[in-house]
C-alpha positions as CSV (number, residue, x, y, z in Angstrom):
1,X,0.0,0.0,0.0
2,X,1.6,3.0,-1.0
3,X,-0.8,5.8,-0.1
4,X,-4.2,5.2,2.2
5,X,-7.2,7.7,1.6
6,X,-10.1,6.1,0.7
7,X,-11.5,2.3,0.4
8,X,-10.0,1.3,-2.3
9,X,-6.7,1.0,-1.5
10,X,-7.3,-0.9,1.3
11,X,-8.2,-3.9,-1.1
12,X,-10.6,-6.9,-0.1
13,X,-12.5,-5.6,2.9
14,X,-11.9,-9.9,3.8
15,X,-8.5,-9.9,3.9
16,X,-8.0,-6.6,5.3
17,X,-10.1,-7.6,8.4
18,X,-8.1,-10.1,8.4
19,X,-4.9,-7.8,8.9
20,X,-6.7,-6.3,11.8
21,X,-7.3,-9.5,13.5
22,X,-3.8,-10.1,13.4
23,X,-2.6,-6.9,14.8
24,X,-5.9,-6.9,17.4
25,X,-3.8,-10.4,18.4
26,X,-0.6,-9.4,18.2
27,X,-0.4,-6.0,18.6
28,X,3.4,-5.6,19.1
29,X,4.7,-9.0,16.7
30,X,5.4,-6.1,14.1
31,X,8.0,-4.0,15.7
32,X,10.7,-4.5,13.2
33,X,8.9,-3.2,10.6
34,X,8.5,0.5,12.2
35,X,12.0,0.8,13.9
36,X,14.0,3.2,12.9
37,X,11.7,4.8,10.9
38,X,9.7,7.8,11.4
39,X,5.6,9.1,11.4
40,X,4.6,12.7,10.7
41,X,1.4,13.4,12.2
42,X,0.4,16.8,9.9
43,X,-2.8,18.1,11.5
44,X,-4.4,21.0,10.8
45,X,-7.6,20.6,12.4
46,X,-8.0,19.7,15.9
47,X,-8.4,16.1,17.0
48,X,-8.4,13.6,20.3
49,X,-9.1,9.7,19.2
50,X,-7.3,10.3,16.1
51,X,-4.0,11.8,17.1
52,X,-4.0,9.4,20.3
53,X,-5.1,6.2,18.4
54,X,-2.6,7.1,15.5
55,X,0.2,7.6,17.8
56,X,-0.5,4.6,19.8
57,X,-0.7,2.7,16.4
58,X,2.6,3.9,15.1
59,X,4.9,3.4,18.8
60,X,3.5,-0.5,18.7
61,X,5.0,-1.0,15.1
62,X,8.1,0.5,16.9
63,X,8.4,3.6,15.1
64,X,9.0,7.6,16.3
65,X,6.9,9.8,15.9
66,X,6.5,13.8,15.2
67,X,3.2,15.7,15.6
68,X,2.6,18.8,13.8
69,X,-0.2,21.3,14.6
70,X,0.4,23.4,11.8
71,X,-2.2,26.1,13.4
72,X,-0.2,26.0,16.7
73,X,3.3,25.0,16.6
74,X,4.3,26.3,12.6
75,X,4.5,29.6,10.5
76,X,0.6,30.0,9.2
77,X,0.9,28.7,5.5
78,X,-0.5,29.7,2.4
79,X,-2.5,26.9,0.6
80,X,-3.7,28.9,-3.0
81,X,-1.1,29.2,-5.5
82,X,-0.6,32.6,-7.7
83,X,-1.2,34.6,-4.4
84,X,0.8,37.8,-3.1
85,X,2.2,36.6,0.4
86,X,1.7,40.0,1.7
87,X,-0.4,39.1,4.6
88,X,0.0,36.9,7.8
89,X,0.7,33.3,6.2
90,X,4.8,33.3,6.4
91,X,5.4,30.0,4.5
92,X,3.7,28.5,1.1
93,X,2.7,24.7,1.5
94,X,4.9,24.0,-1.5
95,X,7.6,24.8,0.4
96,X,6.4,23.5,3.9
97,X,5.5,19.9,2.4
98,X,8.6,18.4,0.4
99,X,10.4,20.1,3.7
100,X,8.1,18.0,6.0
101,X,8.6,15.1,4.0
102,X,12.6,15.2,4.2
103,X,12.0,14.1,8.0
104,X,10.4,10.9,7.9
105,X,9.4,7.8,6.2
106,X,5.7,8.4,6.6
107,X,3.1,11.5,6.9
108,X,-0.6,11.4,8.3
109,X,-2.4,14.3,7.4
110,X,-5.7,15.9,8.7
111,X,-7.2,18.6,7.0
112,X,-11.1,19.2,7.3
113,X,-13.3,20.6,4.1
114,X,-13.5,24.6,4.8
115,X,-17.4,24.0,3.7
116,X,-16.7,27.4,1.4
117,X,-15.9,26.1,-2.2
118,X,-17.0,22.4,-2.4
119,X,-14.8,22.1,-6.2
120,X,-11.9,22.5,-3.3
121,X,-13.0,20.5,-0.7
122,X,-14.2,17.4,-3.2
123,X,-11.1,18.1,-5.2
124,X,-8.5,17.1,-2.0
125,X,-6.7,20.2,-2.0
126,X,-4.7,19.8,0.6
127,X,-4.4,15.7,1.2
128,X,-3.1,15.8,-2.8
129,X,-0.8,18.3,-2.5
130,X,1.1,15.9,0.1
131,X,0.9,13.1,-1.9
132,X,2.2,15.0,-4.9
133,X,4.7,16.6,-3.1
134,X,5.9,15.2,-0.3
135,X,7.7,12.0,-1.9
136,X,6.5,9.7,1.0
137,X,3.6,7.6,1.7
138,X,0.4,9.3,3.1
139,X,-2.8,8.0,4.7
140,X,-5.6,10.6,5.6
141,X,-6.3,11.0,9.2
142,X,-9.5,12.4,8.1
143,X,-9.6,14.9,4.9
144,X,-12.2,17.4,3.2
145,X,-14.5,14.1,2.0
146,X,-13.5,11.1,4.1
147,X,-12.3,9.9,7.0
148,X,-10.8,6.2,6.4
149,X,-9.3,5.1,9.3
150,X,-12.8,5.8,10.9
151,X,-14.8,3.9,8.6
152,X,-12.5,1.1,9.2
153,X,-12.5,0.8,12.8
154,X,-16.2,1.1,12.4
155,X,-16.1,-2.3,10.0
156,X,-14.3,-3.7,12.4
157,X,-16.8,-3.4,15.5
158,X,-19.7,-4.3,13.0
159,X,-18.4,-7.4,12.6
160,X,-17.4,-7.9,16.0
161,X,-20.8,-7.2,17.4
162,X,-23.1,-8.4,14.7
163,X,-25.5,-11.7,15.5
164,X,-26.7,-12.4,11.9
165,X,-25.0,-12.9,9.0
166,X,-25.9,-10.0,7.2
167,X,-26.9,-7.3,9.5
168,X,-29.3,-4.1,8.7
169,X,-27.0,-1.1,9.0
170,X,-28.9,2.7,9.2
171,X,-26.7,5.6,9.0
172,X,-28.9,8.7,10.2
173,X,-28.2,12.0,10.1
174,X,-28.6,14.0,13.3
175,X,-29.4,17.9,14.7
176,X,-26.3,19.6,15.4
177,X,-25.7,23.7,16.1
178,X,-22.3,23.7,13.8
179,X,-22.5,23.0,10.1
180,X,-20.3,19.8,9.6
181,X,-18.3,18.5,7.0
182,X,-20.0,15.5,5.2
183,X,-16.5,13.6,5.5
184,X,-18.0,10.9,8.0
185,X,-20.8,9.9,6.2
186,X,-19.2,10.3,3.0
187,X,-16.7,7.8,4.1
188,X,-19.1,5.3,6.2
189,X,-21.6,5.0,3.5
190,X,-18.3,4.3,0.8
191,X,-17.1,1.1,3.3
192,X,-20.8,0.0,3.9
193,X,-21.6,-0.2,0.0
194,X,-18.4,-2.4,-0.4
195,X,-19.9,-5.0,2.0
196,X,-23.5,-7.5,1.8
197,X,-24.9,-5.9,4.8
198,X,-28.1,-4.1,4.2
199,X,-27.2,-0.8,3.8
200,X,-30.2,2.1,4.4
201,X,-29.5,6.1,5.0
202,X,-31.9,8.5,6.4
203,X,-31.9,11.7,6.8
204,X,-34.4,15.0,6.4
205,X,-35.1,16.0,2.4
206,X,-32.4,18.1,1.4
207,X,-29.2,16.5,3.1
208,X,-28.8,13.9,0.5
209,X,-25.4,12.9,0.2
210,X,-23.0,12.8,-2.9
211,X,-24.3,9.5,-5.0
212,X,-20.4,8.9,-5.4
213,X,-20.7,8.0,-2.2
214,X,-24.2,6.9,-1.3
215,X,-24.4,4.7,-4.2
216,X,-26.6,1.9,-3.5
217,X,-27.7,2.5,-0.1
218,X,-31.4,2.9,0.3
219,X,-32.2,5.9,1.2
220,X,-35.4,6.7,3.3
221,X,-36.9,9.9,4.8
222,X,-39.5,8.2,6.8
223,X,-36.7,7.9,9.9
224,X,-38.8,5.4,11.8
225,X,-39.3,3.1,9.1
226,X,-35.5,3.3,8.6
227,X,-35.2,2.1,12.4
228,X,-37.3,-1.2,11.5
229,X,-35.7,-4.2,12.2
230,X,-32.1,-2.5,12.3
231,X,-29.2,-4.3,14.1
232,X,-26.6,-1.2,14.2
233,X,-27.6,2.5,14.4
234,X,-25.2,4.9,13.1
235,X,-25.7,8.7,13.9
236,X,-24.1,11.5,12.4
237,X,-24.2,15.0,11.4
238,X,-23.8,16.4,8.6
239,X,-24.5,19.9,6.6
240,X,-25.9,20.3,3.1
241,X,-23.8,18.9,-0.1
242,X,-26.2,20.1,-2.6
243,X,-25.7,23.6,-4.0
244,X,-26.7,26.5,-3.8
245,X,-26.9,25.6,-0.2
246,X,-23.2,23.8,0.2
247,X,-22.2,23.8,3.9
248,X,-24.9,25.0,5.3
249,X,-27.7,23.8,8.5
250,X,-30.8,24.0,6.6
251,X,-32.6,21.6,9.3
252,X,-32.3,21.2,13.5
253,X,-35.5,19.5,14.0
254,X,-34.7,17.8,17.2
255,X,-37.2,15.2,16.1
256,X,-34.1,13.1,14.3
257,X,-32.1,12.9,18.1
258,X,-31.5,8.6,18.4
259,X,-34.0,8.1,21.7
260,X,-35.2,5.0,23.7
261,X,-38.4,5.8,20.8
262,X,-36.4,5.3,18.0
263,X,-34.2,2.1,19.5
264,X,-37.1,0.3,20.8
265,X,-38.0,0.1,16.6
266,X,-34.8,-2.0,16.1
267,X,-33.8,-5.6,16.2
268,X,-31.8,-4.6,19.7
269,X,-29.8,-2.2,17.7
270,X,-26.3,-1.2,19.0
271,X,-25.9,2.8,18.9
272,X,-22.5,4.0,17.4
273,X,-21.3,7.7,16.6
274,X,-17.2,8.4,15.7
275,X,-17.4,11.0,18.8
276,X,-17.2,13.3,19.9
277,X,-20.8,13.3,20.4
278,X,-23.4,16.3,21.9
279,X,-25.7,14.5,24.2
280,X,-29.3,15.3,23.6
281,X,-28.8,16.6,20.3
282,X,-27.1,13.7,18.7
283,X,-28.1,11.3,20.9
284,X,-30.1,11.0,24.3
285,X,-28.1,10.1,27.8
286,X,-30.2,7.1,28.2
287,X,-28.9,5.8,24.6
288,X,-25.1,6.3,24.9
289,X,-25.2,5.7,28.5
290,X,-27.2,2.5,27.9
291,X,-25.4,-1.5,27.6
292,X,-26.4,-0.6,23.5
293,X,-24.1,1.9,22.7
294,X,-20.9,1.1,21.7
295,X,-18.8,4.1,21.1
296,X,-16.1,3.0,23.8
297,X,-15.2,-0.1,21.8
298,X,-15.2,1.5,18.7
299,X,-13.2,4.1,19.1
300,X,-10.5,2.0,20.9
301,X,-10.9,0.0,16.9
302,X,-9.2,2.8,15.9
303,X,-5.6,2.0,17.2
304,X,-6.8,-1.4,14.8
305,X,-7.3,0.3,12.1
306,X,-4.6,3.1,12.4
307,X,-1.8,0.1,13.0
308,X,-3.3,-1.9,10.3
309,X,-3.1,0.9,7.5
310,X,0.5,2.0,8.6
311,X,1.8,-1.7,8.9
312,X,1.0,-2.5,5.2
313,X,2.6,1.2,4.0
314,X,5.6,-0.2,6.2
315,X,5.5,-3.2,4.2
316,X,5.9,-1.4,0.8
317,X,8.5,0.7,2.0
């Protein structure tokens, strides 16, 4: 694997659970593979399970690691080419990147869509101009329209806590007071469709999804209907994709909050979110704090994931 941002490097979702299973079991048999070499963490958004879980991924495989938070601890830098650098950004990202990559073997980056010109967000900006310039390996540590490493570590608890063979899986949006990026959803609906579960998203009219990525998920408006029967409840935000509206909250009817309601329509549903989460807006206390919810496992999946990703870039090295 020389780059990871998306499904489809990642290759047979069967085997690659199967990589995870082995570094679940084994978490430090692989330590020869990271030592002496070196993980840049590039974040210019804020984060706590990824940066953590990453981390913690990259010290089992033996390997050091740097953490950058461009916003805090770097000049600003510019990210538009053809621009006059007369104001407060001191360094150009085509400088800043092939510098970045001359001190290590790997680079993580995490870089949010701006939700202001969606031809920049959907176009990767940022995540491409590290993989074009930085002549090393990157994986996204969540980017403008996905968020990999998350929709892996949620495969993996799926299929840790499923009882049927081919569980009902709802992804449903939820209220929140910020306009969110759809890089969650974009990225969970992407794994899902490249599985045989039964795949439905719900949401209010309006906050359809890219088709790129909801492909051949059913989608369904009626939100209790999509609870019917469902073995794993997935809630998310997100704003508006379709323009003129890009990026915006055109919806917080509180109506769409996961509740005891809602759960009681499911085939003992477990409850996961990526976190973090606003309680009773998202989701009710008695959900999340209830034996359903499974947030706590999942996120911990994320060390699995994170290891799994960077062990098989180690491997190519």
């Amino acid at each position: 694997m020389k780059h990871f941002t998306s499904v489809k490097e990642i290759g047979p979702l069967s085997k690659a659970l199967e990589l995870a299973n082995e570094v679940k079991t084994n978490p430090f048999g692989y330590k020869d593979l990271g030592r002496d070499k070196t993980l840049l963490m590039v974040f210019f958004n804020s984060s706590l399970r990824t940066r953590l879980s990453t981390q913690k991924a990259a010290m089992n495989l033996g390997m050091n690691v740097i953490v950058l938070d461009v916003n805090q601890g770097a000049w600003k830098l510019e990210t538009e080419r053809g621009v006059i650098m007369d104001g407060d950004k001191s360094e150009h990202i085509l400088e800043a990147i092939p510098v970045m990559g001359s001190y290590c073997d790997i680079i993580g980056v995490r870089s949010f869509a701006k939700l202001e010109n969606k031809s920049d967000d959907y176009n990767e900006v940022i995540l491409n101009q590290f993989i074009e310039y930085s002549g090393k390996p990157v994986f996204s540590m969540e980017a403008a329209t996905r968020h990999p490493l998350q929709s892996f570590a949620d495969l993996i608890t799926i299929e840790e806590f499923k009882t049927v063979k081919r569980p009902k899986v709802v992804l449903t949006w939820a209220p929140h007071p910020k306009a969110l990026p759809q890089a969650v959803p974009n990225s969970f609906a992407e794994w899902m469709n490249e599985t045989d579960y039964e795949f439905v998203i719900t949401h209010p009219e309006g906050y359809e999804l890219s088709e790129q990525f909801s492909g051949k998920a059913r989608i369904e408006y009626d939100v209790k209907k999509a609870y019917e029967g469902a073995d794993f409840i997935y809630a998310k935000n997100w704003s508006v994709f379709k323009d003129p509206h890009y990026g915006q909250i055109m919806n917080l009817d509180r109506s769409w909050m996961v509740d005891e309601a809602k759960m009681a329509l499911t085939n003992n549903a477990k409850f996961m979110h990526c976190l973090p989460v606003r309680r009773n807006m998202i989701v009710s206390d008695e959900v999340i704090d209830s034996p359903a919810s499974i947030v706590i496992p999942e996120a911990a999946n994320r060390v699995v994931s994170a290891q799994t990703v960077i062990r098989e870039i180690l491997k190519s090295l």
